[in-house]
N, C-alpha and C positions, 0 to 999 in steps of 0.2 A: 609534402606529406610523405610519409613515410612508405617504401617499394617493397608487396611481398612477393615473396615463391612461394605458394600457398601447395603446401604437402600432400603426398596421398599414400596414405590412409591419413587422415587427418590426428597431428598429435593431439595429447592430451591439453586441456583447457589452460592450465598451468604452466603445461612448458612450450606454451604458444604462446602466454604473456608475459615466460621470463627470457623468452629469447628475444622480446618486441626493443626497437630502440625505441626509447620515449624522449617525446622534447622535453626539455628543463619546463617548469610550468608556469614560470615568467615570460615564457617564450610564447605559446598557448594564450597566455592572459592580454599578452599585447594583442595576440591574431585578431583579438575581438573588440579591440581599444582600451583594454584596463591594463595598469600601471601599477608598478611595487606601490607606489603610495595606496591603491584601491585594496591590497590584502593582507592577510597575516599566514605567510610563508609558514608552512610544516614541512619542513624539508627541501628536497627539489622535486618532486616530483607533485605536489597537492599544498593547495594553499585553499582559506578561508576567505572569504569575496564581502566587503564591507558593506553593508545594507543603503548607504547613502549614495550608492551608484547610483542607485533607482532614478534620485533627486537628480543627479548627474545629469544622466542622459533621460531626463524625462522629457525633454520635447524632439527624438526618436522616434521615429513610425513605429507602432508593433509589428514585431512580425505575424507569420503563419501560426495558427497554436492546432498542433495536431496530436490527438491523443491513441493511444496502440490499445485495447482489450483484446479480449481471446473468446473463443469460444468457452464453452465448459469442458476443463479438464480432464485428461487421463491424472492416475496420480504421478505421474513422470513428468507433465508439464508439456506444455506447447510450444515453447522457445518464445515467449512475449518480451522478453527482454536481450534477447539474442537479436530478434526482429528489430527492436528500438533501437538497440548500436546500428544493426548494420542498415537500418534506415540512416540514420543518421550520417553514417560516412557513405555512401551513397549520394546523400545528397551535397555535403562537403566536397569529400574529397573526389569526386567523379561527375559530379553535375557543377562543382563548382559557388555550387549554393552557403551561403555564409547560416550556418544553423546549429544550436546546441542542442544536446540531447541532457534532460532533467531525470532522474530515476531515485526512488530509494537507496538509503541506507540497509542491506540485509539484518537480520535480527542472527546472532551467531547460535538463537537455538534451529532453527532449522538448516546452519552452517554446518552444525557436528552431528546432525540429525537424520534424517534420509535424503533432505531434497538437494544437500548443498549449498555452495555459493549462489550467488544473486548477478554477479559481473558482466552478465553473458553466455555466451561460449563460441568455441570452434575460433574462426577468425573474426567473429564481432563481439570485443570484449570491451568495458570499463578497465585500464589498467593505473596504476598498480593491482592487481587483482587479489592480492596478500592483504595489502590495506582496507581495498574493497571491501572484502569478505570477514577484513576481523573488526579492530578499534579504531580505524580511519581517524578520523578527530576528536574522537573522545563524545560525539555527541549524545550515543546510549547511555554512556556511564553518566554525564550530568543530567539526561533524564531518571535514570535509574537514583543518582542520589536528591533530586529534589523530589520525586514520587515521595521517597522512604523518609524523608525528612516531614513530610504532610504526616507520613503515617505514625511517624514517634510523636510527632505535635499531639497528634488525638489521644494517642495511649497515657501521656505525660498528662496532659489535660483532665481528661477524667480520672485519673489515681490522683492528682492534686486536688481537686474539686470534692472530692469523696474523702478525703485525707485531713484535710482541712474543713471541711464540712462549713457551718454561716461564718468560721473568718476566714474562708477563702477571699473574698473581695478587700476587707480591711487590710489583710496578709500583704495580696499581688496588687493590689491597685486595679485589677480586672473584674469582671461582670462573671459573672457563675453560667457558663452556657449550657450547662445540664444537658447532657449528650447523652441520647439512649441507645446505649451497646448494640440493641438488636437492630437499631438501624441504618450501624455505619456500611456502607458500601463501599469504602477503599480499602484496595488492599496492597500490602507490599508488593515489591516486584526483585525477579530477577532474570537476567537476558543470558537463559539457559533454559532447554526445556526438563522440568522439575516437577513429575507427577506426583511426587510423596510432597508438595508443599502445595498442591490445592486445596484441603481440609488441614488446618494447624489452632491449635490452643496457644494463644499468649499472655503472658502474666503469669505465669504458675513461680511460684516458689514462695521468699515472703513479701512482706507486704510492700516495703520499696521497690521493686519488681513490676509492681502493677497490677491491673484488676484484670482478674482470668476472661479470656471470652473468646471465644470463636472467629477467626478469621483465616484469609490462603494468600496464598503468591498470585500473581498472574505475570504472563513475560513482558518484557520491559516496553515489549513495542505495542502493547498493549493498554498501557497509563494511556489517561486521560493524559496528561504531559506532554504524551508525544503526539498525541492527537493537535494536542493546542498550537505544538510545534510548526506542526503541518499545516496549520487555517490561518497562521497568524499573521499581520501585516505591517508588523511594527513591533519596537522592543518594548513602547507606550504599549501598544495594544497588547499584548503578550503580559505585560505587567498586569494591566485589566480582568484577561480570561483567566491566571492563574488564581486571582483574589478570585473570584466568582467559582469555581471549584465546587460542588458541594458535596458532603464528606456524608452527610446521616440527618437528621432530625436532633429536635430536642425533645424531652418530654415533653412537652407542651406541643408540639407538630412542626413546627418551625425549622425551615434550613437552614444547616449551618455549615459557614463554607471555609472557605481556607483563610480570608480577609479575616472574617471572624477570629479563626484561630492566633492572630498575629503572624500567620507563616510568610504568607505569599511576598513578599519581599524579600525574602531570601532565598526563595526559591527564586525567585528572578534571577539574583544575583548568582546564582549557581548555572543560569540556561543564557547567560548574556553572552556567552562565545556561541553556545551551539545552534542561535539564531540566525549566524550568518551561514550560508551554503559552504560545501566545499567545494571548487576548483579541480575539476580532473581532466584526464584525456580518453580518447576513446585508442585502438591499437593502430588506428590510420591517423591520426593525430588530432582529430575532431574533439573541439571544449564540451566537457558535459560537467554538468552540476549536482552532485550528490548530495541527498537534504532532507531529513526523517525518514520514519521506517514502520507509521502506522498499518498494522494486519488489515486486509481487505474484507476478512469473515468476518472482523470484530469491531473494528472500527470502521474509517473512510478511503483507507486503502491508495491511497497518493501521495507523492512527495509535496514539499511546498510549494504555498503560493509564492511565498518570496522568490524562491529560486526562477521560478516561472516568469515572473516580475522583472529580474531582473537579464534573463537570459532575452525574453521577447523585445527589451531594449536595444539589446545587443545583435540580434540575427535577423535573418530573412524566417528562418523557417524552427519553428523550437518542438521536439520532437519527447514528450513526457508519457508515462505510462502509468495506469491504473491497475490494481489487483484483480487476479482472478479474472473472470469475464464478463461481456457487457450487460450481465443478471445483476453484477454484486460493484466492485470497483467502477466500472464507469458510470453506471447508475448514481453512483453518491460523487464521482465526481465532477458529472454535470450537476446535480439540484445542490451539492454540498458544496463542495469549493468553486465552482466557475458562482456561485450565489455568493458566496462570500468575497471573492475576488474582483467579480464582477468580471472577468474574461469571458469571452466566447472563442469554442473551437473553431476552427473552419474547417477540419476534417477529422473521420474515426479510420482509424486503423484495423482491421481486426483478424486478429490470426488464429489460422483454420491448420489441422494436420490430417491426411488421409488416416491417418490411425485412430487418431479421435471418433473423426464422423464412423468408420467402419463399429467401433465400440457403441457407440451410441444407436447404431444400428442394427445391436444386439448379438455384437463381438462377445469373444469370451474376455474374462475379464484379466484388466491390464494390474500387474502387479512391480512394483521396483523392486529391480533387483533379479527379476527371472526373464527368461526366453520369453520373447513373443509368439504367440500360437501364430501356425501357419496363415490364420484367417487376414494377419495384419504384415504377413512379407509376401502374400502373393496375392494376384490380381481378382479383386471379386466387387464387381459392378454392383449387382440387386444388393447385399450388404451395405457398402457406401450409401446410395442411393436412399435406403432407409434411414441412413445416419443422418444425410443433409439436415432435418428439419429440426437438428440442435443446429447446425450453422442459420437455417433460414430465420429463425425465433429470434437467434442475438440480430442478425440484420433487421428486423423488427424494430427488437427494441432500440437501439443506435438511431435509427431512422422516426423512430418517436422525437427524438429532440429536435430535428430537422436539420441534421448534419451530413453531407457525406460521407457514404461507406465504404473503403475501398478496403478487399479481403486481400490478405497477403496468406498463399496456400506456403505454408516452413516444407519445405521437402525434405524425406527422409528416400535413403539408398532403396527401397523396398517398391515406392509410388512411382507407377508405371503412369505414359502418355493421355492412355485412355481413363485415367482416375483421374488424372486431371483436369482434362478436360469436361468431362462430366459435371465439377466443381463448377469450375468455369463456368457452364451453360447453367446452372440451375440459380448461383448465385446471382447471377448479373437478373436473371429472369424474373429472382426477388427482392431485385431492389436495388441493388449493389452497384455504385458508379463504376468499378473494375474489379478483375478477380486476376491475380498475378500469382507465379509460382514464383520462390524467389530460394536462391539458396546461397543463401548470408555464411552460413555457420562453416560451412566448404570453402566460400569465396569473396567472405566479407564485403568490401560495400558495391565489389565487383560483381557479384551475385545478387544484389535487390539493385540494381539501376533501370529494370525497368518496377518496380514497384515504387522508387524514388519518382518517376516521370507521373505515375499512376497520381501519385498524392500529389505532387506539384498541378495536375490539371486539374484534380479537387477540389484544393483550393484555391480556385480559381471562379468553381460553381456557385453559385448564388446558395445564400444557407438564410434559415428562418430558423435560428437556434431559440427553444422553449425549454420552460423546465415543465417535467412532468405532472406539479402539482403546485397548486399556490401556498403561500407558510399562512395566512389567515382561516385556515379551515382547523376542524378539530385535528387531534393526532389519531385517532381513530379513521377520521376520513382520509388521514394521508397515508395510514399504513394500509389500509384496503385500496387506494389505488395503485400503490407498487406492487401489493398481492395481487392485483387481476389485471394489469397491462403490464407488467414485469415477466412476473413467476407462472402470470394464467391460471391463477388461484380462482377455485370458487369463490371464495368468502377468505374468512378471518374466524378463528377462532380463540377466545380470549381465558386463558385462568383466572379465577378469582384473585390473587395476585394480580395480576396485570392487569385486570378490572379495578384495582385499589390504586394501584401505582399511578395508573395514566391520571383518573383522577385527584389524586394527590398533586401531581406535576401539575395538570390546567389549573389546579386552585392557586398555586404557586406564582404563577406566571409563564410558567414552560411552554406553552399548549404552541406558541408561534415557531417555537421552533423547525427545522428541517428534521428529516428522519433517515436514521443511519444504521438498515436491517442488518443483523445480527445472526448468519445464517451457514449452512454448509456450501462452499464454493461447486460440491462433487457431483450438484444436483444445478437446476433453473428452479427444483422445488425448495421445501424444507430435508427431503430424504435422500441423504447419497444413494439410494440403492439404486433409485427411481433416473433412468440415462432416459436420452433423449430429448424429449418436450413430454413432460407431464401433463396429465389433465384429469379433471376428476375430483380432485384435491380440496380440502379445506388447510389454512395454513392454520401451524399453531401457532399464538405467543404465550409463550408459558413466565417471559419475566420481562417488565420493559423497565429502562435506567435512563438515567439523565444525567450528560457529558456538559454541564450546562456552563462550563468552562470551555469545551472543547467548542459548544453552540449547537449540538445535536442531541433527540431522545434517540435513546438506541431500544428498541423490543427484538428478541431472544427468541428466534424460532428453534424449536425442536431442540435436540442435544448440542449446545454451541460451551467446546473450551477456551476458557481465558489463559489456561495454563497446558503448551503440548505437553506427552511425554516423549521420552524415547524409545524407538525400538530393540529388539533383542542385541541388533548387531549394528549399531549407530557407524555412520560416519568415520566418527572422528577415529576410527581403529586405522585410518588406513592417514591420518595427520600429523605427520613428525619433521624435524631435522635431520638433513643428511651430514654425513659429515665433515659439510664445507658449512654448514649453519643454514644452506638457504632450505624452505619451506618444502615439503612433496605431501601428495595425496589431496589437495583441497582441490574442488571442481565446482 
């Protein structure tokens, strides 16, 4: 494994992964037992990992499946995927432990947009982190073009149908699906963030052009597509979920889905690379598997099952992360994908920051980009202490499924002895198998070796893993119990809309499906304003949809974008070529 001198002041994220030596990724691929035959080489450095390993090595123990969430967010982030590398080499390269770490794909609109790269940071990084961070293998852009391919079907479709009017069928040899405009609910995409293309008119000009009507963008990792991507367990099955699709209604009530349209076969044939994972390293030389890039707010916020699938073959310990915190991403990816996958965790991961808890504990509030007020670089007990019960709430809910919880406290230069231990005490007090400080991002996987030990005796505990709800109940009864043993919602409250919708779905067949909340990450409620543990609350759903491709109803609390924007002063001002050609400014 590769030897560092870990700097101080620690450099930039960048040029701590372009100084890294990386092994050739043939190299890597053997570590774990796969062979040039098992991939399709991109280069030296990342290759694609052939689905039919799975078959391979299927009579393989699994290993450990340990999942990382966070608490709730400042808007700077917790390091939840800083944590998942450097758990990862941790348990690799210093324990010894043979383990891959699984993580999304970043979506490049929140690349050139406030939050940055996805890769990691400090010394626990995903590298190449260039690649990482932009078109890696191309997998957004073949979601991106089989989305938009659904979307021209439908436009093409009803300007035909309408154009031709009864010899439509004689014409095309096809059935007249009589698609009513006001109900289609797809919409184009693009993996940028693009506020002037949420509200868009299409069809204007003449009549070969198409039929004028109301539709927006949303970002790419946002398709149903990439959803599909994420849950699917086969390129058979993948073929299946993309036909099942449903696009709108017809005059008549009836769904109509992409099979219908004649698409879904080509849009396979557009996604049959980007089904297999890609092949990476971490910057201690640890295998991790990069594999979709579904949003956590919007969708089910984890990478794939496949990847998982086939990394648990391969390792002792496989180390994957869920979006946002354990309110939103690991919520959906216990009852969402461990139900579709059929995996059980043996342990949650979940990371806590002194800065967070102090905010939630009615800190002034944290902005990117600016100074942190005093309250959060210097030592204040009763603050903290008020904060806990956003950290106690997630160990709540985590400890719902019947998993072990062990908190990994991200240290930042500011958190003093006594802040930590404080943590320490109150977590463990509610519930928590351990509470470890760990400082990865400073000192890679040298820095979490006692959080590494933490989870290695976790999974070790006896688990009674449950999902929180059965799929034979209404979707009403299932969204009211994520709203009150989740969020600690009084109730549910439902728009007339969403009174139409749900029942339009159960009449359908929908009603079994799992439910995949659609909601602000910035809260445990519906309200970013609202920090801490809310109560008091009734949730809203003002719009509920059906992924019924993806296999989830999604209901829409409060204000939820499909489409970011960008800020005044994005990112990407600070993204260019020097003038040796390589990369500066991405983080």
């Amino acid at each position: 494994m590769p030897q560092f001198t870990y700097l101080e002041p620690v450099p930039s994220d960048i040029d701590i992964a372009q100084a890294a030596t990386l092994r050739p990724i043939v190299e890597v691929a053997a570590q774990v037992g796969l062979t040039e035959d098992d991939l399709d080489l991109y280069g030296k450095y990342k290759a694609k990992v052939h689905l039919d390993v799975i078959e391979k090595f299927k009579d393989r123990p699994q290993g450990k499946y340990i999942d990382v969430t966070a608490i709730t967010p400042t808007p700077l982030g917790e390091g939840k995927t800083t944590t998942t590398v450097g758990l990862s080499q941790a348990l690799g390269a210093h324990l010894g432990k043979r383990v891959f770490t699984c993580i999304r794909q970043p979506s490049q609109g929140p690349t050139f947009s406030i939050k940055g790269g996805a890769a990691g940071g400090g010394y626990s990084q995903a590298v190449p982190m260039e690649d990482f961070n932009l078109h890696l293998t191309g997998d957004i852009h073949a979601v991106t073009a089989a989305n938009n391919l659904l979307a021209a079907a439908i436009d093409a479709r009803i300007m035909h149908e309408r154009n031709y009017g009864e010899r439509f069928e004689k014409v095309t040899g096809l059935k007249p699906l009589n698609i009513d405009p006001y109900t289609i609910t797809w919409h184009r995409v693009v993996d940028v963030n693009d506020r002037a293309l949420r509200q868009i008119v299409v069809g204007l000009g003449p009549k070969e052009d198409g039929v004028p009507r109301e539709t927006g963008y949303d970002i790419a990792v946002a398709s149903e597509v990439m959803a599909i991507l994420a849950l699917t367990t086969s390129l058979k099955d993948m073929r299946q979920r993309l036909g099942r699709i449903v696009i709108g209604r017809s005059y008549a009530g009836d769904p109509v889905t992409a099979e219908d349209l004649g698409v879904a076969g080509a849009m396979t044939v557009l996604m049959k690379d980007a089904i297999m994972p890609t092949l990476m390293q971490t910057l201690e030389g640890t295998p991790a598997l990069v594999h979709a890039g579904p949003f956590a707010n919007i969708a089910h916020g984890n990478s794939s099952i496949v990847a998982d699938q086939i990394a648990l073959r391969l390792a002792d310990y496989v180390v994957t992360e869920s979006g946002f915190g354990a309110d939103i991403g690991m919520e959906k990816f216990m009852d969402i994908k461990c139900r579709y996958s059929q995996l059980k965790p043996s342990a949650v991961v979940l990371v806590a920051t002194i800065r967070a808890l102090k905010m939630h504990g009615g800190g002034p509030k944290v902005v990117a980009g600016r100074d942190l007020d005093r309250a959060y670089t210097e030592e204040n007990l009763p603050l903290l202490e008020a904060g806990f019960a956003n950290l106690g709430k997630h160990i709540e809910i985590a400890r719902q499924f019947g998993v072990p919880v062990v908190v990994a406290i991200n240290q930042f230069k500011y958190d003093t002895p006594n802040e930590i231990a404080l943590v320490q005490r109150l977590a463990e007090e509610t519930g928590a198998f351990a509470t470890v400080p760990t400082n990865h991002w400073a000192k890679g996987g040298e820095g979490a070796v006692a959080l590494a030990e933490a989870v290695v005796a976790a999974c070790e505990q006896p688990s009674d893993f449950q999902f929180l709800y059965p799929l034979d109940i209404t979707i009403k009864e299932k969204i009211e119990i994520i709203a009150r043993k989740v969020y600690g919602a009084d109730g549910v409250e439902y728009t007339p809309e969403a009174n139409a919708q749900i029942a339009a779905y159960e009449k359908a067949g929908y009603g079994g499906l799992p439910i995949c909340m659609a909601k602000t990450h910035l809260s445990i409620s519906h309200d970013p304003a609202l920090k801490g543990v809310p109560t008091g609350f009734t949730l809203p759903v003002r719009e509920v949809r059906a992924s019924v491709g993806a296999g989830f109803i999604y209901p829409l609390c409060g204000e939820m974008r499909t489409m970011p924007g960008l800020p005044s002063k994005p990112v990407f001002f600070n993204v260019d070529l020097d003038e040796n050609g390589k990369v500066v400014g991405l983080f």
